[in-house]
N, C-alpha and C positions, 0 to 999 in steps of 0.2 A: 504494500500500500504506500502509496508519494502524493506529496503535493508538488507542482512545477510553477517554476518561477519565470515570466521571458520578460526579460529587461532588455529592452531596444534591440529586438531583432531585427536582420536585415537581411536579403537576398540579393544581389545585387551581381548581373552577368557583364560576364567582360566587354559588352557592348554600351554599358552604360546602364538599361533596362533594369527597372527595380519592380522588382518581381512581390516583394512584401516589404515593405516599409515601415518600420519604428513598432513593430511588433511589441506590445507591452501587458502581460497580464498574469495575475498570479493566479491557480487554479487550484483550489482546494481538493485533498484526500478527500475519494470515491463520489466526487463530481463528474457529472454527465453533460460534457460540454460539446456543445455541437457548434463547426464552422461551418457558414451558411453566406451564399453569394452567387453572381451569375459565373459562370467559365468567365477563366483568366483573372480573377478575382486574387487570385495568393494562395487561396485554402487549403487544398491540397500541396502546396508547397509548404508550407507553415507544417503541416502534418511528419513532410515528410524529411524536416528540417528536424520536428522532435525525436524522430525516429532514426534518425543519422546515414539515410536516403542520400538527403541533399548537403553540403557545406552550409554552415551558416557566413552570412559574409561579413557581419557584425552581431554582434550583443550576444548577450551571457543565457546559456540555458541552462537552467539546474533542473536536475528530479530529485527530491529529497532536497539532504542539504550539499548535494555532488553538481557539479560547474562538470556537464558532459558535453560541450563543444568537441572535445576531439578521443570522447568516448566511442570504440567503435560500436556498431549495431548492435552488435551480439552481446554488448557488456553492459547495455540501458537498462538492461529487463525490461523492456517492451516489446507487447506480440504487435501486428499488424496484421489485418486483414483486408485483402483488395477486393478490387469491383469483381475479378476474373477468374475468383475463387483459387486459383493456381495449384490445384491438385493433381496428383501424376496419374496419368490413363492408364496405366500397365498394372497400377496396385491395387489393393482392394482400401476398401475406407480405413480398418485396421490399419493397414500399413501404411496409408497417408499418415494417420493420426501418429501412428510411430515413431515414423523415420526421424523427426525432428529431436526425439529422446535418443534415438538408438546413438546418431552421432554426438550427444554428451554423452555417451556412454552409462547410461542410465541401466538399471539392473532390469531385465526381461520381467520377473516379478512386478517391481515398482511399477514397469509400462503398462501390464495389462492391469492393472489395480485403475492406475489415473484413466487411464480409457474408456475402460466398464463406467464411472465414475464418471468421468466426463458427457458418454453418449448419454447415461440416464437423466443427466441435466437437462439435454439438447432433445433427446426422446429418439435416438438418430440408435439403438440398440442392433434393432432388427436387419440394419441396412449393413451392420460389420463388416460383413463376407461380398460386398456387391463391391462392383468395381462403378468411379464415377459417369460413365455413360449410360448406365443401368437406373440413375436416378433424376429427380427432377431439380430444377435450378435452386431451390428452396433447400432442397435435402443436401444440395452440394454447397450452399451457403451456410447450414448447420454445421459439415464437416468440416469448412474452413476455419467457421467460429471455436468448433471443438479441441481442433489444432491449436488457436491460440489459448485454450480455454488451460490445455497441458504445460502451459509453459509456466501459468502461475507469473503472470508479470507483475508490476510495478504498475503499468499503464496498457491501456489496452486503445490501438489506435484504429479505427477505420475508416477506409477511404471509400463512399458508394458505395458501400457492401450491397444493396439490393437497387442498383439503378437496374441493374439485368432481368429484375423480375416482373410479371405482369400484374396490375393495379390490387389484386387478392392479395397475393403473395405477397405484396410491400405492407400491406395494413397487417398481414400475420405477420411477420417475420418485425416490423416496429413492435408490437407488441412482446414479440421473445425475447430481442434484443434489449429491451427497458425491465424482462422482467428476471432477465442472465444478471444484470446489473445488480440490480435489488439482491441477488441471490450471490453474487461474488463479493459486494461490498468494496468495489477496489474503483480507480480510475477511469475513465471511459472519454476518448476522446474522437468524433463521429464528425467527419465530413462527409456534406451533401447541398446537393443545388437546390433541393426541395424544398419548400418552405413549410408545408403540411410536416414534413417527417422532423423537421427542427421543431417545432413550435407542440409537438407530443411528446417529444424524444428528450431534450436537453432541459438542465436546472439551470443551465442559462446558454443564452444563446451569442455567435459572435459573428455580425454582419460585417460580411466582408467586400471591398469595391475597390478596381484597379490598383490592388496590393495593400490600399489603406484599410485600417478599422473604421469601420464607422459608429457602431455605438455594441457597446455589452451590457446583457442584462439579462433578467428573468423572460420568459416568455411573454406573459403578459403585458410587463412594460413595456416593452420594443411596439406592442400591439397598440395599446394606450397612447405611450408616452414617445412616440418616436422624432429622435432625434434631428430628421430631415426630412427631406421628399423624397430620398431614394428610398431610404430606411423603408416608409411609410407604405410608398408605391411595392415594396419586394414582400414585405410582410401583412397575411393578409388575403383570403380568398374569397370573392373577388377582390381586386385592388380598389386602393382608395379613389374616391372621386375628384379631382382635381380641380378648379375654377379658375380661371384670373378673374382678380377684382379688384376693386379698388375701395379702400375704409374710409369714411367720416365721421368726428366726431360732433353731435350735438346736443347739450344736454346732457340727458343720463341714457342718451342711443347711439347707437353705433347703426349708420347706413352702409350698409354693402350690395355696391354697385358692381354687377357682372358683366365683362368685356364681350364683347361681342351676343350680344343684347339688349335691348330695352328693358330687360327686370331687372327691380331692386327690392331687398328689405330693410325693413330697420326689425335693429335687436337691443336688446337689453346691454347697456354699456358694460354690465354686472362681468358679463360673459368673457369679455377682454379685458380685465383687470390686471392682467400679468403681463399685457402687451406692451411694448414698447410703443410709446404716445406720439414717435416720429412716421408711424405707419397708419397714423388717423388724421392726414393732411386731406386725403381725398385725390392726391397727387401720387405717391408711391405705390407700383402695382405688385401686388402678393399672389400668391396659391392661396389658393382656402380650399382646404383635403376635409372630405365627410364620409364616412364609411357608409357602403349601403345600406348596413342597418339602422343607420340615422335617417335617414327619408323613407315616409311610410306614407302611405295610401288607402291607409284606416278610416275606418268613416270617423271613428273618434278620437284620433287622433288629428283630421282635419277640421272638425270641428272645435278643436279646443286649441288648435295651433294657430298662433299670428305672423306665423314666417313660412306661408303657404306660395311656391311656384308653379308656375305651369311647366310640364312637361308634354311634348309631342312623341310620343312612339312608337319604336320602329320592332321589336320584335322581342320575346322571350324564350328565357332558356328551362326547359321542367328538368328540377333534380331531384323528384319525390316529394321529399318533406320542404321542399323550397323552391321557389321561383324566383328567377333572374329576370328583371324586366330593363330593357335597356328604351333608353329616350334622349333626348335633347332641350335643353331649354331654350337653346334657339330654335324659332317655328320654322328656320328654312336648313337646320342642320338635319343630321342623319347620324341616327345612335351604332350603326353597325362602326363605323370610324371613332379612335379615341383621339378624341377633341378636346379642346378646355371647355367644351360646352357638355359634353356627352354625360347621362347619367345612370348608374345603375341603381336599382333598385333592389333589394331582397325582401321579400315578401311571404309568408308560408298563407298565401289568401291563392284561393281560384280568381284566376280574369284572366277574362277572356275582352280583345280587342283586337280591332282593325287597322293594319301600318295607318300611319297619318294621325289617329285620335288623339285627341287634348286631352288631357286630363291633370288635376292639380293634384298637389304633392308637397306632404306638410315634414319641413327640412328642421333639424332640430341642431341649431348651429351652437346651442350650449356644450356640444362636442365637438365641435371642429375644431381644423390643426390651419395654424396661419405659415408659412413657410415665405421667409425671402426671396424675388423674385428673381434675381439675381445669383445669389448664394446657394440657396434652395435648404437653408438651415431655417429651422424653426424658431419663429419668435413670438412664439406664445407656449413658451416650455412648461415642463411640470415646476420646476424649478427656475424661476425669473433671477440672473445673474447680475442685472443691473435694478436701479432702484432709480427713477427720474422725478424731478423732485422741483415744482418751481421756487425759485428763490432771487433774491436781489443783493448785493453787498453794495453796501455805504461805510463808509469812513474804515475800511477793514476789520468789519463787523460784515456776518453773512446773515440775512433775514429771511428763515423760513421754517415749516411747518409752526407759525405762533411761536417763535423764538427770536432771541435778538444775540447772537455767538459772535463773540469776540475769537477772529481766524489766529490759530497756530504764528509765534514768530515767524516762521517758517513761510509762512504765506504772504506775500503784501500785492496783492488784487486794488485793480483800480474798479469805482466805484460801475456796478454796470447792473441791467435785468437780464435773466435768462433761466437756464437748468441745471441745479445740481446733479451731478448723474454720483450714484453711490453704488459701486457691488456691495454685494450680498454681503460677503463677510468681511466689509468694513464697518457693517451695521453689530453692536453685540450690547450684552447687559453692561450699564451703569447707573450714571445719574446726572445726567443731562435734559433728558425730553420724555415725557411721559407718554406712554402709549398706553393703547386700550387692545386686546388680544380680541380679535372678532371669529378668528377660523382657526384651528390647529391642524396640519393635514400631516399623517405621517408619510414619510417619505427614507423608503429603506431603514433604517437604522437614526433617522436624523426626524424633527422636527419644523415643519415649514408653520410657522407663523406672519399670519397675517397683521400686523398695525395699523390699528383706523387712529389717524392723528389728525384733528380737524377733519375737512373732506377728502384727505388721501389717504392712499392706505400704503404702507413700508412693507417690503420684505424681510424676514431674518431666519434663517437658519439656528436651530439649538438643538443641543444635544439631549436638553431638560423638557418635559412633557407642562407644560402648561394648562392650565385652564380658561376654556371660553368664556369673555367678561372678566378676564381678570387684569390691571393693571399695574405696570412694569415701566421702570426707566431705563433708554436707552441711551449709551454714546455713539460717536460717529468717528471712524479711524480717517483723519482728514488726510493721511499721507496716500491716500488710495482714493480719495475724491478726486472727481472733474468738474468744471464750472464751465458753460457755453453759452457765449450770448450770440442769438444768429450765428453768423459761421465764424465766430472768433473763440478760439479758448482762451478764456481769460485766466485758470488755474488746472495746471498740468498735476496727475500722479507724481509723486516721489518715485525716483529712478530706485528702487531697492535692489535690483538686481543687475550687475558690471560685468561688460561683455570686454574683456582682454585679450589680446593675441597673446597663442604660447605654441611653441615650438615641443615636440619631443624628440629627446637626442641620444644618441649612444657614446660612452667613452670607457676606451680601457683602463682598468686599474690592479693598483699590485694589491692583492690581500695577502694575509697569511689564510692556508688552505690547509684544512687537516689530511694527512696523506697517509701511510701505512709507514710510514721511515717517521711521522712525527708531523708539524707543524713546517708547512714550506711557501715560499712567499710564490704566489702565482700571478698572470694577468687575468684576468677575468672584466668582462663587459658590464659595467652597470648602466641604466637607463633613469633620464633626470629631466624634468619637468623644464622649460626655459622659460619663465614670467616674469616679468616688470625686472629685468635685468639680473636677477636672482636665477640658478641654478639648484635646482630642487629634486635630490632623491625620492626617483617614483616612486611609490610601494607597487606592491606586484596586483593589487587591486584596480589600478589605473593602467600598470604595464601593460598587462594581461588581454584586456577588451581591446586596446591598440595593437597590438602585434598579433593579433587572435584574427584582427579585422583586414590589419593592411599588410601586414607581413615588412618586408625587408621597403618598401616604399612608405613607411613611416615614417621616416626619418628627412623626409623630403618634402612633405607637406605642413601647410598651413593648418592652425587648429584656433577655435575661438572656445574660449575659458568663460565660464558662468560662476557668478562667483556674488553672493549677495551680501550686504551690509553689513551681516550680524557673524559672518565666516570669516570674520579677520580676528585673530589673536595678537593680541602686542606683546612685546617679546624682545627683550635687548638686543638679541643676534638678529632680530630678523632684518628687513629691509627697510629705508630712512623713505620717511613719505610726508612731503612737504603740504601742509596744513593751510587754506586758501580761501576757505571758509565753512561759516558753522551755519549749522541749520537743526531749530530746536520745534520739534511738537510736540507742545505740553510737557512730559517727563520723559522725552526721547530725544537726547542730544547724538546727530549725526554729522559730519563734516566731511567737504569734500578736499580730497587730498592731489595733490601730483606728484605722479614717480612717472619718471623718464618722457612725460608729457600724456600720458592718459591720465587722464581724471574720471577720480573713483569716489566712491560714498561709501563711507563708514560706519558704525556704530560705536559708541565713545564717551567716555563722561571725562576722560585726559583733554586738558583743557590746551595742555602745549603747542606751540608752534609746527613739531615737527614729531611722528608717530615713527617706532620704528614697529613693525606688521610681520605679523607669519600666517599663511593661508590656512586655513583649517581644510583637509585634504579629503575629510568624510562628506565634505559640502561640498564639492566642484564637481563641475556640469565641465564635460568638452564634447566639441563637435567638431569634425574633418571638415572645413568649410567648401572645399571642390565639387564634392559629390552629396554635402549638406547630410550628415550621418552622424546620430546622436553616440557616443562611444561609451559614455559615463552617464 
């Protein structure tokens, strides 16, 4: 049994082509993790990257607490099972199942013990003595599994094990394979294109798209809460419905205006409360995604609904217990085409209808997804990252939510109107600004509270369960605010984090080496960080991910160092860093410094002219800047 760790994985072919990109996830003992995406996606590469198939081209892969980068196959303890079942015609199931022991030289006893044992798992007994042409694709898909089943892995990896089989066969064989799981108790890691067999199959699932992640999560959430419009459009049967539109705000409504139409509604402004207020000019065009079980064509559901469309359509699909009705809200579109107009429907109701017929249809937009139209990310998340916030500063005082704050030394803003924008978690408990808890919504392991402060309302994140109606003062971490009036920033974030050039080098040195004659002085190679004109022994933690990744052309390239405020140690030996100015919020003395003409920001309550610094080396971030490759 393993947990796996991928810290900035990469694939990267000598043509340039980045096949998986910044792979990052940890994966909990005897999790059923499914990657999930169109072909040429990465997945299968990712897969077969854990499996020691492929090289990885960067970043650290552990199973347990073992860094097996250059672990061969044979020594991960992981089985794999493929699409193509890969079993030899000449032998009988037995001796498929065998052969893989016989060559550890496993004891004939032992063999037939785990086999008997194994097929009684798979229910595969009777078929022992049959050779694999004798049986069905199903039955030769259990032998495969049975095979890995003997090896007793660490992790169990597959790739499309049942794209080969026909529409029965995949709904049995999902079901055996989730319930082999439950009954091994151990790892499970399942690539497939299908969305149906991720979204039954995995305790979480990982959408994958032209090598990048795009979001991890439970089942459900990815369904709910998905991250973008790919996400949205991939997960989901049928797909999501898509609109251009465009939002206005007035009042306590939001009007939405659909492109390529004359219809519009208004809705409860309640609905987009999470939305960013720059998408309610009436100007900037969005997606608005509605699942088709959101529009219904219930008699009472249209009677009690006030955001009823007309749809024109063109034909449906019978799937038993449900009906696909497809249309258009444009009277001159045509639903067989996916359009930004086109609409599906799901309905378990008989109707019957004529192509062409109108009929209305009551859209329940208190679920809809807002998606960038540009971007195509989501900006009406489960979780709202920014907090916009109207405000005015006078005299370097900021005026808002009913407050009058005297701004951080650190800040001197000239007098202007506009929008405090706040993330999320520069909002946290103090006692500055009184709020009123109106919503708690849990979210994973965390707390989303809502703040009604006058007429707006604040986001914050806790980790503490609060109660609805109950009131709490808040502060505000100013060194993470922005202030905008029109297109001017008038107060920029605190830079906390210093992007440095650093070199890594190799040089030889004389040690004493312990040898069989005694203590003898040798050369040997060490490898040493080059920053801010300081020469710094690498530890093999840093070494490692570099010469793992770029080999012998390490030594030749460019790198950019990440390196944040609070990661500097002062330290007599370390390096002289000339002091240029101070910069204080409330009880956070920072200053920025010059070494060799980069200017850095510190953290500091030494009040000196001049710091001498040593990097804290468990905090640095580096990246290959050529091929842009996260290392550390």
């Amino acid at each position: 049994m393993a947990e796996l760790n991928l810290n900035h994985i990469y694939k990267v072919y000598p043509n340039g082509v980045k096949a998986v990109n910044d792979f990052n996830m940890h994966i909990d003992d005897k999790e059923f993790i499914v990657l999930v995406g169109p072909s040429g996606c990465g997945k299968s590469t990712t897969l077969r990257m854990i499996a020691g198939l492929e090289d990885i081209s960067a970043g650290e892969l552990k199973i347990g607490d073992e860094v097996v980068n250059d672990v061969e196959p044979k020594d991960r303890d992981v089985a794999m099972v493929f699409q193509n079942y890969a079993l030899y015609p000449h032998m009988t199931v037995y001796e498929n199942m065998a052969f893989g022991l016989k060559i550890r030289h496993v004891s004939k006893e032992e063999i037939h013990e785990r086999i008997v044992e194994a097929a009684k798992i798979l229910d595969i007994e009777e078929y022992l003595d049959r050779k694999p042409k004798a049986m069905s694709g199903g039955q030769r898909q259990r032998v495969a599994l049975g095979r890995a089943i003997l090896r007793n892995p660490k992790v169990f990896l597959l790739d499309e094990p049942l794209s080969n089989l026909d529409a029965k066969l995949r709904t049995q064989m999902r079901a055996e394979i989730s319930s082999l799981h439950q009954r091994l108790q151990t790892t499970f890691i399942y690539v497939t294109h299908d969305q149906v067999e991720a979204m039954t199959m995995g305790t979480r699932i990982v959408v994958m798209k032209g090598g990048y992640v795009q979001q991890i999560d439970k089942p459900k959430n990815l369904y709910n809460y998905p991250c973008n419009k790919f996400v949205a459009g991939f997960i989901g049967t049928p797909q999501m419905n898509f609109f251009e539109c465009y939002l206005s705000k007035k009042d306590d409504f939001i009007n939405i205006k659909f492109e390529y139409t004359e219809q519009e509604v208004k809705v409860p402004a309640l609905y987009f409360v999470k939305l960013n207020p720059n998408y309610l000019d009436g100007k900037k065009k969005v997606y608005l995604g509605l699942r088709s079980e959101h529009i219904s064509i219930n008699k009472k559901d249209l009677e009690e609904s006030k955001t009823n469309l007309k749809i024109r359509l063109s034909h449906k699909e019978e799937l038993g217990s449900e009906t696909l009705i497809y249309g258009d809200i444009n009277m001159q579109g045509e639903g067989y085409k996916e359009t930004s107009t086109r609409v599906i429907i799901k309905t378990n109701q008989d109707v019957e209808f004529n192509n062409g017929d109108v009929i209305d249809a009551a859209f329940n937009f208190a679920q809809c997804h807002i998606f960038d139209y540009e971007t195509e990310d989501s900006v009406l998340p489960r979780v709202p990252q920014i907090n916009y916030i109207p405000a005015e500063i006078k005299d370097n005082h900021i005026l808002f939510l009913g407050e009058n704050i005297k701004l951080p030394q650190a800040i001197n803003a000239k007098d202007s109107k506009g929008t405090l924008i706040v993330p999320i978690d520069a909002v946290k408990p103090g006692k500055l600004i009184d709020a009123k808890i109106s919503v708690v919504e849990k979210v994973n392991d965390k707390y989303l509270l809502y703040l009604h402060i006058e007429d707006l309302v604040l986001f914050m994140l806790s980790d503490t369960e609060y109660k609805v109606g109950s009131v709490i003062k808040i502060d505000i971490d100013f060194k993470k605010i922005e202030f905008k009036s029109l297109n001017e920033t008038i107060i920029e974030p605190f830079k906390v984090n210093n992007s440095i050039p650093l070199k890594f080098i190799k040089q030889k040195v004389l040690k004493e080496v312990e040898t069989e004659k005694g203590l003898k002085k040798q050369k040997v190679i060490d490898f040493y960080l080059d920053i801010l004109g300081e020469k710094i022994l690498s530890p093999e933690k840093i070494s490692r991910p570099i010469l793992s990744a770029l080999g012998t052309k390490a030594f030749n390239l460019d790198y950019m160092a990440t390196i944040d405020a609070y990661s500097f140690i002062e330290d007599p030996n370390g390096f002289k860093a000339k002091v240029e100015k101070e910069i204080i919020y409330d009880d956070e003395r920072f200053v920025t410094v010059d070494v060799l003409g980069e200017k850095i920001n510190v953290r500091t309550d030494n009040k000196s002219n001049e710091l001498s610094l040593k990097i804290d080396l468990d905090k640095i971030g580096i990246t290959e800047t050529s091929i842009d490759i996260k290392l550390v």
